[in-house]
C-alpha positions as CSV (number, residue, x, y, z in Angstrom):
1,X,-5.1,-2.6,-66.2
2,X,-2.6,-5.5,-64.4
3,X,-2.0,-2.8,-62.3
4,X,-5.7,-2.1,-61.1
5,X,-6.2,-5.7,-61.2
6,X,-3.3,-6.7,-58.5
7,X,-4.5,-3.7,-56.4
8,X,-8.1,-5.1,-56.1
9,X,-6.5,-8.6,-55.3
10,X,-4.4,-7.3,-52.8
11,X,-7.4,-5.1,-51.4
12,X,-9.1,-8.1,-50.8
13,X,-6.3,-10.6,-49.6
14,X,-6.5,-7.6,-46.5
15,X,-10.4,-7.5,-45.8
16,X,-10.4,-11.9,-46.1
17,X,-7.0,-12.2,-44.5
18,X,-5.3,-14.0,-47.3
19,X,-1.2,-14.0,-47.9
20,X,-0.7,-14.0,-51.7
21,X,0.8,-10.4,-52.0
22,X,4.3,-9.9,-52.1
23,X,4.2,-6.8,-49.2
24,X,2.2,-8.3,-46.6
25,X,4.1,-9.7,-43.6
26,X,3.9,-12.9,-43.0
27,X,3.9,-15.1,-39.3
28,X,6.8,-17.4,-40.0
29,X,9.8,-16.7,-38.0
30,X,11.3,-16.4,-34.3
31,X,8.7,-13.6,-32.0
32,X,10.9,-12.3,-29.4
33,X,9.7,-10.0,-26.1
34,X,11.7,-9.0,-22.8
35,X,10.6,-11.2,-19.9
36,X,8.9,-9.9,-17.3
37,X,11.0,-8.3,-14.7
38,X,14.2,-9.5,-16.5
39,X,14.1,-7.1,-19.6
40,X,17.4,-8.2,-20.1
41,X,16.1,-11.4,-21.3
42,X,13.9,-12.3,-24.1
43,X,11.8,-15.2,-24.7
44,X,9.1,-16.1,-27.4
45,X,8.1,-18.5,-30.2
46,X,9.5,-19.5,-33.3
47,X,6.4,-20.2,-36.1
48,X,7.6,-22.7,-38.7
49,X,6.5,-22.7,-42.4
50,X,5.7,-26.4,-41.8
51,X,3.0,-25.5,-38.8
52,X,5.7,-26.3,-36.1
53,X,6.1,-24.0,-33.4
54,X,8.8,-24.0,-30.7
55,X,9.2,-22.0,-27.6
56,X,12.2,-19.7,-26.9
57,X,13.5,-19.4,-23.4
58,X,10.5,-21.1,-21.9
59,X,11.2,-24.2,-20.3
60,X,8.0,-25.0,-19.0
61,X,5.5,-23.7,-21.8
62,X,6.4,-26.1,-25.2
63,X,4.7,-24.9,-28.1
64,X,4.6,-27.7,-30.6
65,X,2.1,-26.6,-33.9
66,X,0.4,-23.5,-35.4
67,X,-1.9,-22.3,-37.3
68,X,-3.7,-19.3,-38.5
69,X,-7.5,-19.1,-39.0
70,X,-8.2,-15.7,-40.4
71,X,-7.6,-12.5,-37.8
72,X,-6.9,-15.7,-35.1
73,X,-3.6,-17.3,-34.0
74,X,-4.0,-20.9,-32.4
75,X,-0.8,-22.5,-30.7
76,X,-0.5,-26.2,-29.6
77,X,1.6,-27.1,-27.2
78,X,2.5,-28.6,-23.6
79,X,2.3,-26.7,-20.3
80,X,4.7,-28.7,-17.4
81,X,4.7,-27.3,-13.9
82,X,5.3,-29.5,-10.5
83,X,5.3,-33.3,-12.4
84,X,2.6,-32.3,-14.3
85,X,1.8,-32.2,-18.1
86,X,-1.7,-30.4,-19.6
87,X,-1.4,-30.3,-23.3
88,X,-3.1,-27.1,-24.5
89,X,-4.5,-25.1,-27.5
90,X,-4.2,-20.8,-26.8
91,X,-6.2,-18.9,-29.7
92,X,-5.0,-15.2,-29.8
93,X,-6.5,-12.4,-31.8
94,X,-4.0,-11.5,-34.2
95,X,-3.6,-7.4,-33.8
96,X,-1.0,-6.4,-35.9
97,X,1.9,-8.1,-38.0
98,X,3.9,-6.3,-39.5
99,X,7.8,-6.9,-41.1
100,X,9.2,-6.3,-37.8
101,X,6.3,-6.7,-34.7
102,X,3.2,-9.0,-33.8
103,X,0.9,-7.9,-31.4
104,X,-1.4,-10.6,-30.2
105,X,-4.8,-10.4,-27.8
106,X,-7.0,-12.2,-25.7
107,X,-9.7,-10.1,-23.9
108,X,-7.2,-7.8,-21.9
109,X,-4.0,-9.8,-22.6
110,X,-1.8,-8.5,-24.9
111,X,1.6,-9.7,-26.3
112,X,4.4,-7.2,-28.2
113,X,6.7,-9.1,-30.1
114,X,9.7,-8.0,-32.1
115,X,11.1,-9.8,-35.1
116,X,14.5,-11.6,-34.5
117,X,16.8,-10.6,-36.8
């Protein structure tokens, strides 16, 4: 009966988006891809469990916070190019997450991360 119980939890924690069972993956963590035309090189974001955020490799994007609301994935941060600073807030449909990827959208945009290990 436990058994049955945790299942139905779990079920729903999927369809609602909630984190309380043990085997779902969870954002926290560095989110590595290659850079474009130097897929030697990676660069990313690390998601704190705090809400900070920090950008890897990326001098001129600065991610700063982060949250999740739901199936969405909204990043703070500061955009400098040519003297200029425009703080910013990128909402991204949340694909996939998974132990070891994150796959993130908006409209035709799509980002593949791996998991740093």
């Amino acid at each position: 009966m436990k058994r049955l119980f945790l299942i139905g939890i779990c079920s729903l924690s999927v369809v609602y988006g909630l984190s309380s069972c043990k085997n779902e993956a969870k954002l926290e963590g560095t989110w590595l891809e290659p850079v474009p035309g130097m897929e030697n090189m990676e660069q990313g974001i690390t998601l704190e469990k705090d809400g900070k955020a920090s950008s890897v490799n990326m001098a001129t994007l600065q991610y700063k916070s982060w949250k999740q609301d739901g199936k969405k994935l909204l990043l703070q941060g500061t955009s400098i190019g040519n003297g200029v600073s425009i703080e910013f807030t990128d909402t991204m449909n949340i694909e996939k997450v998974t132990q070891d990827s994150l796959i993130l959208k908006r409209g035709n945009f799509m980002l593949k991360y791996k998991r740093q290990k």
